[in-house]
C-alpha positions as CSV (number, residue, x, y, z in Angstrom):
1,X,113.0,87.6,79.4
2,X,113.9,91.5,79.5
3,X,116.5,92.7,82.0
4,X,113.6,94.3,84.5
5,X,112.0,90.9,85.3
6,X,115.2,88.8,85.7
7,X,116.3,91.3,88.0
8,X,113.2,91.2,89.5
9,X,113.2,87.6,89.9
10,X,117.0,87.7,91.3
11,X,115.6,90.2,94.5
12,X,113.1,87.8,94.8
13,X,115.1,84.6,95.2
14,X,117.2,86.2,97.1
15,X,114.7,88.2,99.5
16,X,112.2,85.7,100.1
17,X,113.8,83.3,102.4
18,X,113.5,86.3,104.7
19,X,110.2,87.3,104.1
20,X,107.1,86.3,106.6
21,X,104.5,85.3,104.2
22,X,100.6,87.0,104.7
23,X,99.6,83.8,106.0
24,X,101.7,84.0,108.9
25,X,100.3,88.1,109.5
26,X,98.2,88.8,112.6
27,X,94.7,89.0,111.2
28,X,93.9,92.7,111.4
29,X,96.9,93.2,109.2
30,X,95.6,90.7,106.6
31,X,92.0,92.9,106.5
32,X,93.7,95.8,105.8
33,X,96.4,94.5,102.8
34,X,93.9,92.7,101.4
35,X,91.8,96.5,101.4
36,X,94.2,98.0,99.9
37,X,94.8,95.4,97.4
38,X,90.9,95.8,96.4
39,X,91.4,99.3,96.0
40,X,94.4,99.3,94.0
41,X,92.8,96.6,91.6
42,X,88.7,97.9,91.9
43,X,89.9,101.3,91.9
44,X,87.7,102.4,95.2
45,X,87.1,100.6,98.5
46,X,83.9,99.7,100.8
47,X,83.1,99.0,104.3
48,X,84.2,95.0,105.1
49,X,81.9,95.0,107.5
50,X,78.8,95.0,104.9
51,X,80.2,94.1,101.5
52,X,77.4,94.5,98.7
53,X,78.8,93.5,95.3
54,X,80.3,89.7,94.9
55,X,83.7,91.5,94.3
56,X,83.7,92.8,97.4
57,X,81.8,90.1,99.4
58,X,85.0,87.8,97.9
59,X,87.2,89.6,99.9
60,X,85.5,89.3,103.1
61,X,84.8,85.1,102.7
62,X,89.3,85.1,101.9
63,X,89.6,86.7,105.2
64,X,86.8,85.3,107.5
65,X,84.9,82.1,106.1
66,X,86.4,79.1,107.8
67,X,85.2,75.0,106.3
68,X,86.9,71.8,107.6
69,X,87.4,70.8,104.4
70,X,89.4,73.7,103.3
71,X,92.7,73.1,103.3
72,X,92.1,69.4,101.3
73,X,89.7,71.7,98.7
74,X,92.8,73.6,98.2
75,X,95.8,71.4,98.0
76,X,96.0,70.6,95.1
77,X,97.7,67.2,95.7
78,X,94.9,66.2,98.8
79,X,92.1,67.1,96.5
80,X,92.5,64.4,94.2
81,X,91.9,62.1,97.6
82,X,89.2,64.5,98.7
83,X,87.1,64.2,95.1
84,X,87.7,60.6,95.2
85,X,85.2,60.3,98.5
86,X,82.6,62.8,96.5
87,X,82.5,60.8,93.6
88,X,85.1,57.7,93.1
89,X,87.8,57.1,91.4
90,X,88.9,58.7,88.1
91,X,87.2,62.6,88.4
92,X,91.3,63.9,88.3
93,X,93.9,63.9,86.7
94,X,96.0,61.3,87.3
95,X,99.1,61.6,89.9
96,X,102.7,60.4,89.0
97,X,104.3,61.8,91.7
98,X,104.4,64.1,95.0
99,X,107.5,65.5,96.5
100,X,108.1,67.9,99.9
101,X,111.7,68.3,98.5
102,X,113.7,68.7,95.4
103,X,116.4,66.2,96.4
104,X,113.3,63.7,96.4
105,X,112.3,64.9,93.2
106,X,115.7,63.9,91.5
107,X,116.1,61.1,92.8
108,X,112.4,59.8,91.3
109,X,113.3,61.7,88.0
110,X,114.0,58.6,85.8
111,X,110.1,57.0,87.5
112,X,108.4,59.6,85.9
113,X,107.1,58.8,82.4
114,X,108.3,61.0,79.4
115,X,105.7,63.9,79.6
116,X,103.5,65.0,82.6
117,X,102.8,68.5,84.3
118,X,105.0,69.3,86.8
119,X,103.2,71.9,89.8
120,X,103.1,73.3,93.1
121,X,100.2,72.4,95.0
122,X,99.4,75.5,96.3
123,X,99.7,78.3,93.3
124,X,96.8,78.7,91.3
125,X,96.2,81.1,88.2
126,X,98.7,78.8,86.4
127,X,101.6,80.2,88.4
128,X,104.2,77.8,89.5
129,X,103.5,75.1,86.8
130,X,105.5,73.4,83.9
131,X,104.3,71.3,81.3
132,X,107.2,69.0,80.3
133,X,107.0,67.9,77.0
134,X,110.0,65.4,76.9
135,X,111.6,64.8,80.3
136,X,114.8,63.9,78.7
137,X,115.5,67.0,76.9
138,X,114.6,69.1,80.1
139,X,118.0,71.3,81.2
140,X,117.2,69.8,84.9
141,X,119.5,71.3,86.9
142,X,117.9,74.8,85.7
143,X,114.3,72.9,86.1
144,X,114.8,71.8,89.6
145,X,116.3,75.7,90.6
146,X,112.9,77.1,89.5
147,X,111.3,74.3,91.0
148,X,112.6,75.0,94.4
149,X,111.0,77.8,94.9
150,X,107.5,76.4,94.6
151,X,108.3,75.0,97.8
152,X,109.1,78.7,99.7
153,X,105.7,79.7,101.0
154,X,106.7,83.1,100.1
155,X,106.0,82.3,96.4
156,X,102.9,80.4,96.6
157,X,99.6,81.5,97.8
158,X,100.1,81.0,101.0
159,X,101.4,84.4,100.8
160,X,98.2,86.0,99.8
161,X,94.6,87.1,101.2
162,X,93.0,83.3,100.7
163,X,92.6,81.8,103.9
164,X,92.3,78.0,102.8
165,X,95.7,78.0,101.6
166,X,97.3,78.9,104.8
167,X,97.3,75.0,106.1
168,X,99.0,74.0,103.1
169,X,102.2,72.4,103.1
170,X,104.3,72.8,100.1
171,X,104.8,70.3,98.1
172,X,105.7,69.7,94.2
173,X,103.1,67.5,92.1
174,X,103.1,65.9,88.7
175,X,100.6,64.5,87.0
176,X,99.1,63.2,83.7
177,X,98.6,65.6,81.1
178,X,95.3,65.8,79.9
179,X,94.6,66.2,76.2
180,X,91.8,67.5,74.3
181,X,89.2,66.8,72.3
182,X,89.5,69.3,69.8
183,X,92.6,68.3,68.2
184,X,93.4,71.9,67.2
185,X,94.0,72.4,70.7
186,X,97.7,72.3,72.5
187,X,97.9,69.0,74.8
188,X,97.9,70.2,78.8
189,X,95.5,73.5,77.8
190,X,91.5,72.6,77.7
191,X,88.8,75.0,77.9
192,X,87.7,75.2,81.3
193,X,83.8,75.6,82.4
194,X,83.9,77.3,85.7
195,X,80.2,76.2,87.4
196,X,79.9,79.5,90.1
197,X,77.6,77.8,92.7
198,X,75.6,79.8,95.7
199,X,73.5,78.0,98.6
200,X,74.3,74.7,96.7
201,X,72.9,75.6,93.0
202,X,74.6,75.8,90.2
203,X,73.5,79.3,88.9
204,X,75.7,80.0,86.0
205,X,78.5,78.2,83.7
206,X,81.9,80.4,83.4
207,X,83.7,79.2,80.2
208,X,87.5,80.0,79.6
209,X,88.9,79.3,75.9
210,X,92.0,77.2,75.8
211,X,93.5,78.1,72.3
212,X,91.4,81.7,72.1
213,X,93.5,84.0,74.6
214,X,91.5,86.2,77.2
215,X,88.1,84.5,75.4
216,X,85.4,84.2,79.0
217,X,82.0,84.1,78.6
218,X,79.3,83.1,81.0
219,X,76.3,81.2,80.6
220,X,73.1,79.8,82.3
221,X,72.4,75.9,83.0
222,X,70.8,75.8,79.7
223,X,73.0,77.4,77.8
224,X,71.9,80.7,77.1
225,X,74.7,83.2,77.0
226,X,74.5,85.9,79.9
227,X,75.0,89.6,79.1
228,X,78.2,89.3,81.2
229,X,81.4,91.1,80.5
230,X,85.0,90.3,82.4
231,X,86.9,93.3,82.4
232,X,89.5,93.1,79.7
233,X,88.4,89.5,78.7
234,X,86.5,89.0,74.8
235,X,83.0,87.6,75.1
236,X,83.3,85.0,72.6
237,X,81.1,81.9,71.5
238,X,81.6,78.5,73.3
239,X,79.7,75.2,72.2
240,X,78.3,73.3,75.0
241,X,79.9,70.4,76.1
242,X,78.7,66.8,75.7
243,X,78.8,66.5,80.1
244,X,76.9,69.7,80.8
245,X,74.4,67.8,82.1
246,X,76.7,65.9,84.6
247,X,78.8,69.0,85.3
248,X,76.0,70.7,86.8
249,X,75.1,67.7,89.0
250,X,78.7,67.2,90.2
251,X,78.9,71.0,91.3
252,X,75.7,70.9,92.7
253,X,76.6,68.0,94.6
254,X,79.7,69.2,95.3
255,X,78.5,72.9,96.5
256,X,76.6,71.7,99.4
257,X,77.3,73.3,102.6
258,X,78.9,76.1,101.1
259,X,77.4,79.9,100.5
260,X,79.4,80.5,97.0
261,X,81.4,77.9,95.8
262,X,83.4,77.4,92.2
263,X,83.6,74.4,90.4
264,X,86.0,73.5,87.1
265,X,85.8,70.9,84.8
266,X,87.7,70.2,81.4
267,X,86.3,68.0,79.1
268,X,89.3,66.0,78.1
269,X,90.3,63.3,75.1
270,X,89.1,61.0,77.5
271,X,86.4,62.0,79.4
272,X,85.5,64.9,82.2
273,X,87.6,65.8,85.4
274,X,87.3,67.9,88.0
275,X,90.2,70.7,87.6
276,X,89.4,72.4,91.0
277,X,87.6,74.0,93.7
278,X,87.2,77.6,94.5
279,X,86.0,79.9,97.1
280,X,87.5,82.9,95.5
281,X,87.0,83.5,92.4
282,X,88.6,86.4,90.6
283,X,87.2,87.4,87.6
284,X,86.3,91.3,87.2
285,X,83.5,92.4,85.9
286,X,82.9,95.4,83.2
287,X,80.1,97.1,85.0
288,X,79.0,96.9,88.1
289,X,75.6,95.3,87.3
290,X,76.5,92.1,87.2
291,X,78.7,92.3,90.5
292,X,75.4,93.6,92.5
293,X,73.4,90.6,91.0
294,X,75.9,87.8,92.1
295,X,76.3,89.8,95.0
296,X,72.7,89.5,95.8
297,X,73.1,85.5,95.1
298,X,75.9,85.3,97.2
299,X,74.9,85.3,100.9
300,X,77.4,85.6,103.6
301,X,77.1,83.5,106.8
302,X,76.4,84.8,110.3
303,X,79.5,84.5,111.7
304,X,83.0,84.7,110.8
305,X,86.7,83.9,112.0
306,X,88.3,86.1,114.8
């Protein structure tokens, strides 16, 4: 780590116990970080009140779309319980554990089997997460210092422009590591197919390479690859997976209800899972072509939270 980062994350640790996170900001103030986040990112802003391209309509569903089952969608330890109604049993990855503190987490330490992924259940992007290989071998009291933060709202998402996290409580996870079928590939890192639903149909498969780094491609239900370029991702080649077929049913079954909707799988040693659910999906695209079309797809509701 260079010297500008761990100094970085010294202000940090010792900042953010004083910090209000976003989620606790009055609501105008939200609307107009989050603008000026867009900007800095998009490089150029629009009107909130009649986004256009799915970029921009993003923004306005993080700020103003309101579901009952938000807060379970997002939490990452009440969506295993949440998929389980959807579906059954055995759509996640298995849980060892769940922790609101880090005393708790010690004293279960020696429960835990040798090698499981350790996470916050409200970061996302891979943020806040730690594969442990060998549990025994792990420098724990340096383990459970970085772990403590997870549990600051300040350094989750929580403290960012996605209203469904903002009824999260912080808490630590660990789970079953989930290993891949391609044997070439890394236990704990699968290739991930992203089905981005609107209105309740699946309209287009979002796949994200495991071993190839920045490799996303998109494709249709049948497996045609879209002319769709992520900003400063490779377009690469993906096979398609032996459960594309019961993907798309699951995310269309799953998508009900809700006017744009993600859902990831990973098709695992073992079988599929569910990874997640999204309403905000951040991918960036090349042109802005592709950003009008899914714009058009994704249709806003009527009202919004005030």
């Amino acid at each position: 780590m260079n010297i500008k980062r761990m100094l970085g994350k010294i202000k940090r640790s010792v900042i953010s116990p004083f910090i209000k996170p976003i989620c606790d900001w009055p609501l105008e103030r939200r609307a107009a970080g989050a603008m000026r986040a867009y900007a800095r990112q998009m490089g150029h802003t629009f009107d909130l009140s009649s986004p256009v391209l799915f970029t921009e309509k993003r923004v306005w569903y993080a700020l103003y779309y309101e579901h009952p089952d938000m807060t379970r969608m997002y939490d990452k330890y009440l969506f295993k319980a949440y998929i389980e109604e959807k579906l059954g049993p055995g759509w996640t990855a298995p849980l060892y554990g769940m922790w609101t503190s880090i005393k708790d987490l010690e004293r279960d330490w020696d429960t835990l089997p040798d090698s499981f992924m350790l996470k916050s259940n409200c970061s996302n992007c891979s943020n806040n997460m730690k594969r442990i290989r060998d549990k025994n071998s792990v420098d724990k009291k340096k383990l459970f210092r970085q772990v403590r933060q997870w549990l600051n709202p300040v350094n989750t998402c929580k403290n960012d422009y996605m209203r469904a996290y903002y009824d999260v409580t912080p808490r630590i996870i660990a789970e079953k590591i989930l290993k891949s079928r391609d044997s070439h590939i890394d236990g704990g890192f699968l290739d991930n197919y992203k089905v981005q639903c609107f209105g309740g149909v699946a309209d287009h498969i979002i796949c994200a390479s495991a071993n190839r780094k920045d490799d996303v491609s998109a494709y249709d239900p049948e497996w045609n690859k879209l002319p769709v370029k992520y900003k400063n991702r490779y377009n690469g080649e993906f096979e398609k997976p032996p459960h594309l077929a019961e993907m798309l049913e699951i995310a269309t079954k799953l998508s009900q209800g809700f006017p744009e909707i993600r859902v990831d799988f990973y098709e695992a040693e073992d079988g599929l899972y569910v990874g997640e659910l999204t309403l905000y999906s951040i991918f960036k695209y090349e042109s802005e072509e592709w950003d009008r079309k899914f714009g058009e797809k994704f249709i806003l509701p009527d009202t919004k939270r005030t």
